[in-house]
C-alpha positions in Angstrom: 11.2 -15.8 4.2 9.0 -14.0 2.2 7.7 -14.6 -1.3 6.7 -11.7 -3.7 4.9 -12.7 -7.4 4.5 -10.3 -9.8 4.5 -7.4 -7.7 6.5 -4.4 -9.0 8.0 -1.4 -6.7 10.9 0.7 -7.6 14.1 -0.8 -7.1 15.3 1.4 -3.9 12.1 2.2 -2.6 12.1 1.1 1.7 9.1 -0.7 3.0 10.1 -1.8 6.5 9.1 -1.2 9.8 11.6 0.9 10.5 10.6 3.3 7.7 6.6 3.5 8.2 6.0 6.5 9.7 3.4 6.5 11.9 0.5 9.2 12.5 -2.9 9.2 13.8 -4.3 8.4 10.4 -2.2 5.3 10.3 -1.4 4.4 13.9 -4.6 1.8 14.5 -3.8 0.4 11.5 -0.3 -0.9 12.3 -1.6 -1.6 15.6 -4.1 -4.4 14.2 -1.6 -5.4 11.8 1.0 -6.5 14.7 -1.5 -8.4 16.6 -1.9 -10.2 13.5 -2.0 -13.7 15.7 -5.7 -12.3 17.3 -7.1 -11.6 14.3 -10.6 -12.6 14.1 -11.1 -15.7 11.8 -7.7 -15.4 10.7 -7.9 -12.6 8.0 -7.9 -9.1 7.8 -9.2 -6.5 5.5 -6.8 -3.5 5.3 -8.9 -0.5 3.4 -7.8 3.1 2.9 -7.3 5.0 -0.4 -5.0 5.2 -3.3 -1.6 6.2 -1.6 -2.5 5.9 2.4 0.2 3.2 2.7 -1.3 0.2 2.1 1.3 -1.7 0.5 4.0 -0.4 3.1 2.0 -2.0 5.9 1.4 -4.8 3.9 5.3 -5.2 3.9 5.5 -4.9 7.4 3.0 -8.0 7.9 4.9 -9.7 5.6 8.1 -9.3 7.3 6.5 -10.2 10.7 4.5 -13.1 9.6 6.6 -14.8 6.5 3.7 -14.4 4.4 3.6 -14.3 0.4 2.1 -11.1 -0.9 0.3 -11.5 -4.5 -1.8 -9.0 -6.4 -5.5 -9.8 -7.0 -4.7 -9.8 -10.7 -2.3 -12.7 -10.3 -5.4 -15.0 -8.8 -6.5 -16.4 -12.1 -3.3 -17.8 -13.0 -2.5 -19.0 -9.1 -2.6 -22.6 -8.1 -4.2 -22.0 -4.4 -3.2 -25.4 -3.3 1.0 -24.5 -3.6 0.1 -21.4 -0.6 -1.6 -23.8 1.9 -0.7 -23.7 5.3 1.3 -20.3 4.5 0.3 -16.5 5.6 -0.8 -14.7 2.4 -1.9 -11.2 1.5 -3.5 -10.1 -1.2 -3.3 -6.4 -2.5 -6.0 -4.7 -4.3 -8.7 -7.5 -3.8 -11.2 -4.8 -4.5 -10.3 -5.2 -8.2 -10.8 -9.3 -8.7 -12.0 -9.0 -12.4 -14.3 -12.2 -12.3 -11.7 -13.9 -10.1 -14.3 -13.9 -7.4 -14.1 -18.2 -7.3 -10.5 -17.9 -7.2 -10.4 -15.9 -3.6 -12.9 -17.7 -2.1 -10.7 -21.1 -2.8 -7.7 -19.1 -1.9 -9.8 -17.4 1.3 -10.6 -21.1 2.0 -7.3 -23.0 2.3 -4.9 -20.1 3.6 -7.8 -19.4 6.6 -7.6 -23.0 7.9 -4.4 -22.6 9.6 -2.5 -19.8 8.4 -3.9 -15.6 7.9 -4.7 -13.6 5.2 -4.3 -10.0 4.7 -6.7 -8.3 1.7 -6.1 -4.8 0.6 -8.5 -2.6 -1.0 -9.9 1.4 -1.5 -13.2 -0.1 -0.6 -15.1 -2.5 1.8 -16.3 -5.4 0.9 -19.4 -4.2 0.2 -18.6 -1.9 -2.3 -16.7 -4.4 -4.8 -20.1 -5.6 -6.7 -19.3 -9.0 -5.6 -22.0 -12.1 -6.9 -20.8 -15.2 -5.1 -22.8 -15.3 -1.8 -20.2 -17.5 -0.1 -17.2 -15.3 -1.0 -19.7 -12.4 0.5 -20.0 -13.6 3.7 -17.1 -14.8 4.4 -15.9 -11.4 3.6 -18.1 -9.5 5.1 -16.9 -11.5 8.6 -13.5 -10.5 8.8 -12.3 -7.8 10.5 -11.4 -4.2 8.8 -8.1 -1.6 9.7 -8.6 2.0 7.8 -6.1 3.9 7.1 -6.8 7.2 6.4 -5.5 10.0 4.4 -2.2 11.5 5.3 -2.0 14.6 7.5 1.0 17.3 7.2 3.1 15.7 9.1 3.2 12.0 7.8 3.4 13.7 4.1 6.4 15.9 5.4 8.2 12.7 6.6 7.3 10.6 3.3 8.6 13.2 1.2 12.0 13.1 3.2 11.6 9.2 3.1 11.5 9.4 -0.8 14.1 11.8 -1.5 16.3 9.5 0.9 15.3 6.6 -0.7 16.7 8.3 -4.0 19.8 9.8 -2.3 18.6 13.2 -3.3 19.4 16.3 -1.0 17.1 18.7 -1.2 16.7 22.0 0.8 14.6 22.3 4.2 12.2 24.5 2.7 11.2 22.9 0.1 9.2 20.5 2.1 6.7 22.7 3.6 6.4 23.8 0.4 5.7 20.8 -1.3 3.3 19.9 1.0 1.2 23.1 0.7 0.2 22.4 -3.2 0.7 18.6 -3.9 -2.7 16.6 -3.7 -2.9 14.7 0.1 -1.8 11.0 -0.6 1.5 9.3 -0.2 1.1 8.2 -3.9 0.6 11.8 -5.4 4.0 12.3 -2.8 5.7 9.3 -4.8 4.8 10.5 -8.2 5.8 14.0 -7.6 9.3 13.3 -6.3 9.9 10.9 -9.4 8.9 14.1 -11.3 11.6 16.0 -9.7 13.8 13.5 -9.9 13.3 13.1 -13.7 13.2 17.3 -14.3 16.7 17.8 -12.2 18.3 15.0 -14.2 16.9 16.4 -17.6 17.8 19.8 -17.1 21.0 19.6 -15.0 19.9 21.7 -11.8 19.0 21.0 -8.5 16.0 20.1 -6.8 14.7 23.6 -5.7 10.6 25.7 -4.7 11.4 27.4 -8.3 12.0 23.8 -10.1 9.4 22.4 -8.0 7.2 25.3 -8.8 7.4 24.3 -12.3 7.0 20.6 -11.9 4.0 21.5 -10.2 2.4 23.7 -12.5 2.6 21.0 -14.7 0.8 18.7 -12.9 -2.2 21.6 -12.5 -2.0 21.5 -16.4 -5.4 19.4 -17.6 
């Protein structure tokens, strides 16, 4: 069973298996995530950048291994000692605030017998990290990139989304999105909230000419 703390998603958003895509800039990853019994030392650093996906494979690890999935900035307040022997990712470990002590503990008693999954933008090496243990111990474990999404993976995100939202939308309108919106599944995610929000407000449907003008407003500074 799996345990989420004080991790928010939107209420009908699908992160399962059966709805990550997959695409060259994501297939390794969710290879090395499956095998997540071989992984070296028990842990695994998934890195890609702000909307590549991370916390939809993170799901799907989750699912597979029973593990608890926490956000770095719930570490400080965390008692380590209630996740031993239990699989545990943590998302955005790349933003510890000072909680550097806390993963290390954490790193410590979930490694001995059970795996750990840490998210980030960044490798280890790029977090400005002090404490020499928590370094190395980092700098050991194995890292999955994803990288950012090509047409085709945005195309079927967007569909995902709308789905997700039970919004039909035209056929067209998804080349079209594609062609303008900035290349991340979280730019895809904020802009189909955006239409979402417009077609609701102003009674119409989702259409190029509405999302021509939700997208000029995001090009607004």
């Amino acid at each position: 069973m799996i345990r989420q703390l004080a991790f928010d998603l939107p209420s009908a958003e699908a992160l399962t298996r059966a709805d990550f895509f997959v695409a060259p800039s994501n297939a390794l990853a969710l290879q090395t995530v499956e095998d997540w019994r071989n992984w070296p030392g028990r842990k695994l650093l998934l890195v890609g950048p702000e909307g590549a996906g991370k916390t939809h494979l993170t799901h799907v690890w989750a699912a597979l291994a029973g593990a608890t999935i926490i956000p770095a900035s719930a570490l400080r307040t965390l008692d380590p000692a209630e996740l031993t022997g239990a699989p545990v990712a943590v998302e955005d470990a790349d933003r510890l605030d000072g909680a550097e002590a806390e993963l290390f503990h954490l790193h410590n008693l979930v490694t001995q017998s059970a795996s750990l999954l840490l998210t980030a933008q960044r490798p280890p090496r790029d977090w400005g990290l002090r404490l020499p243990d928590l370094i190395s111990r980092l700098q050991a474990a194995a890292i999955a990139r994803l990288d950012p999404p090509d047409d085709a993976l945005l195309s079927a995100v967007l569909v995902k989304l709308f789905a997700d939202r039970q919004v039909a939308v035209p056929s067209n309108l998804i080349p079209y999105l594609v062609s303008r919106m900035p290349r991340s599944i979280g730019a895809a995610r904020a802009l189909v909230a955006a239409l979402d929000a417009a077609a609701l407000a102003q009674g119409r449907p989702i259409t190029r000419s509405l999302a021509g003008e939700v997208l000029d407003q995001t090009d607004q500074p």
